[in-house]
N, C-alpha and C positions, 0 to 999 in steps of 0.2 A: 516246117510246121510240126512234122513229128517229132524234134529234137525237143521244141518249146513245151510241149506238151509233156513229155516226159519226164523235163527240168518242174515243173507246177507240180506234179506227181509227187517226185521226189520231197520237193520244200514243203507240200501237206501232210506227207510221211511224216518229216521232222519233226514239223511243229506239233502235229499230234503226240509224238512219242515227248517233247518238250514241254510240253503245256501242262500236262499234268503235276510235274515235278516244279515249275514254275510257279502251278498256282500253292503248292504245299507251304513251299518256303515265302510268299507273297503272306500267307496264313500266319506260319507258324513264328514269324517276324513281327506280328501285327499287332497293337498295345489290348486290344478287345481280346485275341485269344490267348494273352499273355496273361491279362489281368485273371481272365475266365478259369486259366488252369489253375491260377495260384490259389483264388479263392475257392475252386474245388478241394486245390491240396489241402490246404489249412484245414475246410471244413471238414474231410476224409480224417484227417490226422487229431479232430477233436473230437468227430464223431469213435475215432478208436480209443481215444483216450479219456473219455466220458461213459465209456461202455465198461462199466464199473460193477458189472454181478460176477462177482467172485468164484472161481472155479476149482477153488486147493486152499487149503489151510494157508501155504503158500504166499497166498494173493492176499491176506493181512498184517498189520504193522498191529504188535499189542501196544496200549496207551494206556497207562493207568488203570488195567484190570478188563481195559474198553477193545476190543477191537477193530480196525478200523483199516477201510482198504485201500491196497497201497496204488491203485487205480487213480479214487477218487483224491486221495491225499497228494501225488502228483498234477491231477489237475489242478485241483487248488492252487498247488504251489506255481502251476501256470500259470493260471489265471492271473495272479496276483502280479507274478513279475511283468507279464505283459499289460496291464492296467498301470504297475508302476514305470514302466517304459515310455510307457503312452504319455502317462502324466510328467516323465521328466524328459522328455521329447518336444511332444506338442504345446504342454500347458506352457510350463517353463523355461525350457528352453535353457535351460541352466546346463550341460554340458557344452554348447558350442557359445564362441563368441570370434566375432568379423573381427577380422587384422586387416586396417587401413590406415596407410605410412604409420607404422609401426603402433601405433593405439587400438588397443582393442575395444571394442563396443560391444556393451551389452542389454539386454534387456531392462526395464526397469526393476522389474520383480524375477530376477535371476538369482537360483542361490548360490551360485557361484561367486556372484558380486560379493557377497558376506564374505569371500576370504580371498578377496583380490587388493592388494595395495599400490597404490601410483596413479598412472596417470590413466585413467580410460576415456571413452563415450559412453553416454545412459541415454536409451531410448525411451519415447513414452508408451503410453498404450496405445496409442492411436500408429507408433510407427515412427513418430518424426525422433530428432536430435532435440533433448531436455538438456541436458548439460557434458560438457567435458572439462575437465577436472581431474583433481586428487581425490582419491577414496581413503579411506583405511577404517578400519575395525568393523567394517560393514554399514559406514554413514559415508558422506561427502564430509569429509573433513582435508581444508588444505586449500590451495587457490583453485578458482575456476571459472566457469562460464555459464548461468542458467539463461534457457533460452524457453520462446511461449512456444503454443505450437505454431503459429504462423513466420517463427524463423527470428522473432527479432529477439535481441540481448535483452534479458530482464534483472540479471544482476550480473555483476561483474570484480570480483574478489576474493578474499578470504571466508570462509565456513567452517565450522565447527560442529557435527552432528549435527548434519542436515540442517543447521540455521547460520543466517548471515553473523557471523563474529571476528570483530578486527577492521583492517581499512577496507573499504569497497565501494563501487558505484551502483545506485538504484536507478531504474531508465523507466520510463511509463512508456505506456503499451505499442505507443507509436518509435518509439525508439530513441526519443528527448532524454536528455539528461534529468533525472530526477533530482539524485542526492548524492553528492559525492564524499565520504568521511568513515570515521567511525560508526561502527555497526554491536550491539549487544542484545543476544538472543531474537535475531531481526529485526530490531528497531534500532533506528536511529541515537546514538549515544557516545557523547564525548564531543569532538569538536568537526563541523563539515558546514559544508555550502547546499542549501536548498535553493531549487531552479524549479519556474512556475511550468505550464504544459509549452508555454510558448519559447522556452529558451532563455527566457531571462533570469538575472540571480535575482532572489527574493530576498535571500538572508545568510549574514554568514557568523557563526558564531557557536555557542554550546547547546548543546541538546542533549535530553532525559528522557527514555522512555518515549524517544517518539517524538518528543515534544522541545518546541524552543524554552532554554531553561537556563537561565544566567546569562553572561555576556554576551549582547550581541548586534552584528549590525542590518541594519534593515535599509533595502531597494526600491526605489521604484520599478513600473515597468517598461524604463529601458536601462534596467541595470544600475541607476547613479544611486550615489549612498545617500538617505537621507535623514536615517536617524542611529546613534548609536548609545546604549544602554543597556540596561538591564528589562530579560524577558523572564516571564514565569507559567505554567503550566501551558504554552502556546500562545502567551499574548502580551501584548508590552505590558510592561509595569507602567501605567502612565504616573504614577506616586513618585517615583525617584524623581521627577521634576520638581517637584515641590522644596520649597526652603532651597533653591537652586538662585545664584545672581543671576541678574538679569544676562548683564555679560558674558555670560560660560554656556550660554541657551545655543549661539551659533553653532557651538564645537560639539555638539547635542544632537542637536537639530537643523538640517541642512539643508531641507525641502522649500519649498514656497511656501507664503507665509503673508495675510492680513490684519492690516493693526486700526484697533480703533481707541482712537483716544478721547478722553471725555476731561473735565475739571480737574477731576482729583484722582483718575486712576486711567488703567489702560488694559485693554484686551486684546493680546496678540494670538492668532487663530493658526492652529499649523496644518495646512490645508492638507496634506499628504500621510500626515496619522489621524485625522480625525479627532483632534484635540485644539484643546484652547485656555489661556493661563490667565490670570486677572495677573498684572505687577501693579506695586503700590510702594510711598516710601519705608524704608525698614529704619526704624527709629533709633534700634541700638546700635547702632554701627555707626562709627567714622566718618565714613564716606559718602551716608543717606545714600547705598548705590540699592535700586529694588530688586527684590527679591519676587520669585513664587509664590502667591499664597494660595494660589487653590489652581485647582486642572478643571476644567469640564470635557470629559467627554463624547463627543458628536454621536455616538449607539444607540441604537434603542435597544437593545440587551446589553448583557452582562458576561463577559467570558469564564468561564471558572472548566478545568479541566476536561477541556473538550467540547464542554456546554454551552449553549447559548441561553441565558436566565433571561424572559421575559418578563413574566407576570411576577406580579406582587407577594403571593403566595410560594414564587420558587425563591423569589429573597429571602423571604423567612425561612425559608429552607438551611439555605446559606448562611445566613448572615444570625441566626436567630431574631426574636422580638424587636421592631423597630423602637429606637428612643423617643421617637416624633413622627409626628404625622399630621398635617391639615394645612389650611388654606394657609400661602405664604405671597408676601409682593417681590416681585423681581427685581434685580440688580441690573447694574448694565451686562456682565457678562453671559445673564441670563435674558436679558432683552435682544442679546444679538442669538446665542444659540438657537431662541425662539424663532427668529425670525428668517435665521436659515434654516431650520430644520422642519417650518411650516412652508417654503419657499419648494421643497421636495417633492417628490412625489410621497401622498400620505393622509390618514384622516385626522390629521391634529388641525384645532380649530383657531385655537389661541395664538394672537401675535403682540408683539410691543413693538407699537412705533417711535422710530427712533430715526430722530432730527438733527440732520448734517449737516453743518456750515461749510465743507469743503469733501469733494467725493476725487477719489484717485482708484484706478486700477487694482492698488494693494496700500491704499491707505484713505480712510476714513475720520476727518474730525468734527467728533458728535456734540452737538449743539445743548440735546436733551433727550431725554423718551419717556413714553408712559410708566409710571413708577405705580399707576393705578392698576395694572395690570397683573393681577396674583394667578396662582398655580396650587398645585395639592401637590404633598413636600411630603416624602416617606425617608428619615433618617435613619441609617444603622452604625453603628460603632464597633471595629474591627483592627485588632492590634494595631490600633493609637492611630488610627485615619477615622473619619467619618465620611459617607459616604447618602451624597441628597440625588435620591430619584426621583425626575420632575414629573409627572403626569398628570394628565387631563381633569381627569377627576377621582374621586375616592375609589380606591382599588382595580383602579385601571392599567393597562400597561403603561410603562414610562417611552417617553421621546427622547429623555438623554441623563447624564448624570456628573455629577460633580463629585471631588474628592480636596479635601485639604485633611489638615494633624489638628487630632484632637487637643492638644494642647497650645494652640492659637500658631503654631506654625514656625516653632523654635526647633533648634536643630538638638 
């Protein structure tokens, strides 16, 4: 028992003579009295270096006749570098950039980036990956990858100062194929394929500014071809039908399609563009094979660069001074658009009844119909078309419209 005792002795000895020096370096290892000293030093070393009353001729720099001490001129000169360290450190970040498999990434607003060429990463503000890519002259010029922040590809191609220019892919936000083609100062321009949100092609052909513009072909939506022509500011030309045989309409026009035929003419409905053409005999020709003579419309607006023209006051917009205007009786072509387009959902009131001797699926032959049945008729005349918006009444919106050539329909 006195051995055990005298071994406790000993081991309290130790640890007391141990503990102390223990607890120093436990201390002087610890980030609290690390931080504590440093921001003492600093502040010690600005409190000396801010302590600017001058004690000898010595302690002045002459400045343009000024005196001026060489204490205070120091700090300054501190100050400043250390504010711009700060600022090209913390703000910017513009001296470091991450090397991952060989590409460097950098910030977005790096000025470093200004004189980096090839292939990098650009971060956003928020942190995520915005693009990787070619850079040069201090834009994204070159192929590459824009991405949102939630990760998905938002374009995919060629760029030119920071805008999409040359061939590439546009993806909406879910990650669908938008647009695949040529691209000119981020818009769509030259020749590509546009796809709806759901995956399907809508159209393929020329584009302007964004816009479908010259040849092109148009989709339904699951993809089949159903019409191919000529588009302008975003919307068919429905006029290029016109003065067209009858016979050259399939090779046109490839969608589904109801015919009504009546005595002396016929109106074939192309269910899939929202038009419809009166054919009749064409008296000069050979072969009496019919022609086009007029289009109607199924719209109740008017497409014109982007716009949708409802009212009667944005016609004149358009169009200037109408040639005509007032109460007019309807035709057959106009007794049937009537009567689909009051069949809709909508407040138009007016309809022409129109009497079948034989009804089919996708063909109809018409007996007769109200010819008592008039409309209010606003004409405009527009490099060598006319063009009749039908509406309800005096100055009201139109239900639909019609277009044939002003000069009776000769080519």
């Amino acid at each position: 028992m006195g051995g055990d005792n005298l071994f406790r002795v000993l081991i309290a000895t130790a640890k007391a003579k141990v503990t102390p020096f223990v607890t120093k370096v436990k201390l002087w290892t610890s980030w609290n009295f690390i931080r504590t000293r440093l921001i003492s030093s600093i502040r010690d070393f600005f409190i000396s270096l801010l302590d600017v009353k001058p004690r000898h001729k010595k302690d002045y720099y002459e400045v343009f006749g000024w005196l001026v001490s060489k204490r205070l001129a120091v700090a300054v000169v501190v100050a400043v570098g250390v504010f711009s360290l700060y600022y090209l450190f913390s703000v910017q970040s513009v001296l470091f950039s991450v090397e991952t498999e060989g590409i460097k990434t950098y910030s977005y607003n790096s000025l470093m980036l200004r004189f980096t060429k090839g292939k990098v990463r650009i971060r956003g503000a928020s942190g995520y990956l915005a693009y990787e890519g070619e850079v040069a002259d201090g834009s994204v010029t070159g192929y590459g990858t824009l991405y949102n922040p939630d990760g998905v590809v938002v374009y995919q191609g060629s760029f030119d100062r920071n805008k999409y220019q040359g061939k590439g892919t546009r993806y909406y936000d879910d990650g669908t194929m938008m647009y695949v083609g040529d691209f000119h100062q981020n818009l769509f321009d030259g020749n590509g394929k546009l796809y709806r949100p759901n995956g399907s092609l809508e159209y393929e052909g020329e584009f302007s500014r964004g816009q479908k513009e010259g040849q092109g072909k148009l989709y339904d939506s699951g993809s089949n071809l159903i019409y191919t022509g000529g588009f302008g500011q975003d919307e068919l030309l429905y006029s290029d039908l016109l003065g067209k045989k009858i016979s050259e309409i399939p090779s046109i026009y490839e969608g589904r399609r109801t015919l009504y035929e009546g005595s002396r003419d016929f109106v074939v409905v192309l269910e899939d563009i929202q038009a419809m053409y009166l054919g009749k005999e064409e008296e000069n020709t050979l072969d009496g094979e019919r022609v086009v003579e007029r289009v109607i419309v199924l719209k109740d607006f008017f497409g014109s660069g982007g716009h949708a023209l409802t009212a009667i006051e944005e016609l004149r917009s358009f169009f200037g001074e109408e040639d005509y205007e007032g109460n007019s009786q309807v035709n057959l072509p106009e007794a049937v658009a009537l009567n689909r387009m009051t069949s809709a959902e909508g407040s138009f009131r007016k309809k022409a009844e129109i009497e079948l001797s034989a009804e089919f699926d996708d063909y109809y032959l018409v007996e007769g119909f109200d010819e008592t049945c008039t409309v209010y008729l606003y004409s405009f005349h527009k490099e060598n078309l006319i063009y009749h918006f039908i509406c309800q009444d005096k100055e009201d919106t139109f239900l639909f419209y019609s277009i044939e050539k002003a000069d009776g329909g000769d080519e």
